[in-house]
C-alpha positions as a Markdown table, in Angstrom:
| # | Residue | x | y | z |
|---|---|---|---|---|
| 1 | Unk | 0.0 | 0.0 | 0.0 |
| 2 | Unk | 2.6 | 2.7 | 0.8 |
| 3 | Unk | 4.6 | 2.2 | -2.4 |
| 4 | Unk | 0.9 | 2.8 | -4.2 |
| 5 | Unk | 1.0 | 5.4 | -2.2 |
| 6 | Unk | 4.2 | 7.2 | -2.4 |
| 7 | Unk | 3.8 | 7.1 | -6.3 |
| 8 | Unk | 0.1 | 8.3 | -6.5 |
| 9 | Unk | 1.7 | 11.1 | -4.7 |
| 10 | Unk | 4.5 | 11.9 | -7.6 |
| 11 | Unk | 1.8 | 11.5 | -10.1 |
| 12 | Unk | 0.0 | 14.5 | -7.8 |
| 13 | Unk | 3.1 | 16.8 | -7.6 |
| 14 | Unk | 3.4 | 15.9 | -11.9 |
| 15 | Unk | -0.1 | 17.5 | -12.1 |
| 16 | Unk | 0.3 | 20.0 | -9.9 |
| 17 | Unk | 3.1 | 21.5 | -11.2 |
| 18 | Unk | 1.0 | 20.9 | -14.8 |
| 19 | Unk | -1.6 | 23.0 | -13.2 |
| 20 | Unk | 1.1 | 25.8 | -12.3 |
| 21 | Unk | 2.7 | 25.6 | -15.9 |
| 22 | Unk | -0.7 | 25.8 | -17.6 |
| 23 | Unk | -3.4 | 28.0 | -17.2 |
| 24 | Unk | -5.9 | 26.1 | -19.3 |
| 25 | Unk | -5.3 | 23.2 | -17.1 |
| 26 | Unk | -6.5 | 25.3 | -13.8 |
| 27 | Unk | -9.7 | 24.9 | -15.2 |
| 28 | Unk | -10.5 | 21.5 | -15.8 |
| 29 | Unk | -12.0 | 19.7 | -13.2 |
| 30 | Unk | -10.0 | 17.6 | -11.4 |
| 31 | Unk | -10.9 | 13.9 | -13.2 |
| 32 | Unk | -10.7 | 15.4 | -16.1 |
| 33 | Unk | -7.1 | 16.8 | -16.0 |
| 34 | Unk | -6.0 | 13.2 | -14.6 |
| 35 | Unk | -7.3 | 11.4 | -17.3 |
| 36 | Unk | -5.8 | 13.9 | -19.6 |
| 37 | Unk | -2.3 | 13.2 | -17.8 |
| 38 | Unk | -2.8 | 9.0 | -17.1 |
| 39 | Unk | -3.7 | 5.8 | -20.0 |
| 40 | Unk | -3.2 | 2.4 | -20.4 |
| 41 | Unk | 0.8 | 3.3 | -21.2 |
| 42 | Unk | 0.9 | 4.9 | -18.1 |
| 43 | Unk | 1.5 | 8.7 | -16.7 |
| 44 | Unk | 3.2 | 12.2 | -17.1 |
| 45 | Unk | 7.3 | 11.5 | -17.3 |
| 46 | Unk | 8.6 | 11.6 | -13.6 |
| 47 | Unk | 11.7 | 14.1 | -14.1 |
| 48 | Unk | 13.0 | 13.1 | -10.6 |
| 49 | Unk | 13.0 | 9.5 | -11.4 |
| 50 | Unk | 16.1 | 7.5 | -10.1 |
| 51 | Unk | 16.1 | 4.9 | -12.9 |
| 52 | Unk | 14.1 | 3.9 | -15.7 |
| 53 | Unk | 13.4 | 0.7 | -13.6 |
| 54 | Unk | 11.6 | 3.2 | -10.9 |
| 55 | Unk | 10.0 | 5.0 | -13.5 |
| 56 | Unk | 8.4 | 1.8 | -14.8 |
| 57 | Unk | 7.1 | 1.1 | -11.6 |
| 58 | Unk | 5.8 | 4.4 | -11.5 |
| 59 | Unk | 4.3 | 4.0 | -14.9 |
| 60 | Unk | 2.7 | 0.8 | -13.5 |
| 61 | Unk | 0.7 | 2.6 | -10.5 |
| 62 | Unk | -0.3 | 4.8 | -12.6 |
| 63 | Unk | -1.7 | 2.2 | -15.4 |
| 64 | Unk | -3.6 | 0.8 | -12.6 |
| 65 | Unk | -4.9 | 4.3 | -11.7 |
| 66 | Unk | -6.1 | 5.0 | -14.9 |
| 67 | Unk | -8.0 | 1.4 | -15.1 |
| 68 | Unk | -9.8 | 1.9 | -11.5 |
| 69 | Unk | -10.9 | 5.5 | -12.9 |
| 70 | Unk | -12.1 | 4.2 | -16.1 |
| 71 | Unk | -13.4 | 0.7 | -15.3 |
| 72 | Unk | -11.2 | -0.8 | -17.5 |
| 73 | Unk | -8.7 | -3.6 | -18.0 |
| 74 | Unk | -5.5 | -4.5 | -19.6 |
C-alpha cells in the first residue's frame, strides 16, 4: 500500500506543477485533467525518477490508476 501510495503522490506533484505551468489546465476539473495526464501506457514522465526501472514502476501505478478510474482492464 505505501509504495501505491508514495507514487500516486508523484503523479500529484506531476499535475500540480502541470496546473502551475498551464493555465488552461486550472480549469479542468480535477478527473478530467487526470485522465488527460494518465492511460493504459501509463503517466506524465517523472523528471526526478532514479532509474528507468523506478519510473516503470511508476508508470505501472499509474496504469492501474487510470484502469480503476475508467473501469477498464488491460
Amino acid at each position: 500500500m505505501k509504495k501505491y501510495a508514495d507514487y500516486l503522490w508523484v503523479l500529484g506533484g506531476e499535475l500540480i506543477r502541470r496546473v502551475l505551468t498551464d493555465e488552461k489546465a486550472r480549469k479542468l476539473p480535477a478527473r478530467t485533467l487526470i485522465l488527460k495526464r494518465i492511460d493504459e501506457t501509463g503517466g506524465p514522465l517523472w523528471r526526478h525518477a532514479r532509474d528507468e526501472q523506478e519510473h516503470a514502476v511508476y508508470d505501472a501505478v499509474c496504469r492501474r490508476f487510470y484502469q480503476f478510474l475508467t473501469g477498464t482492464k488491460s
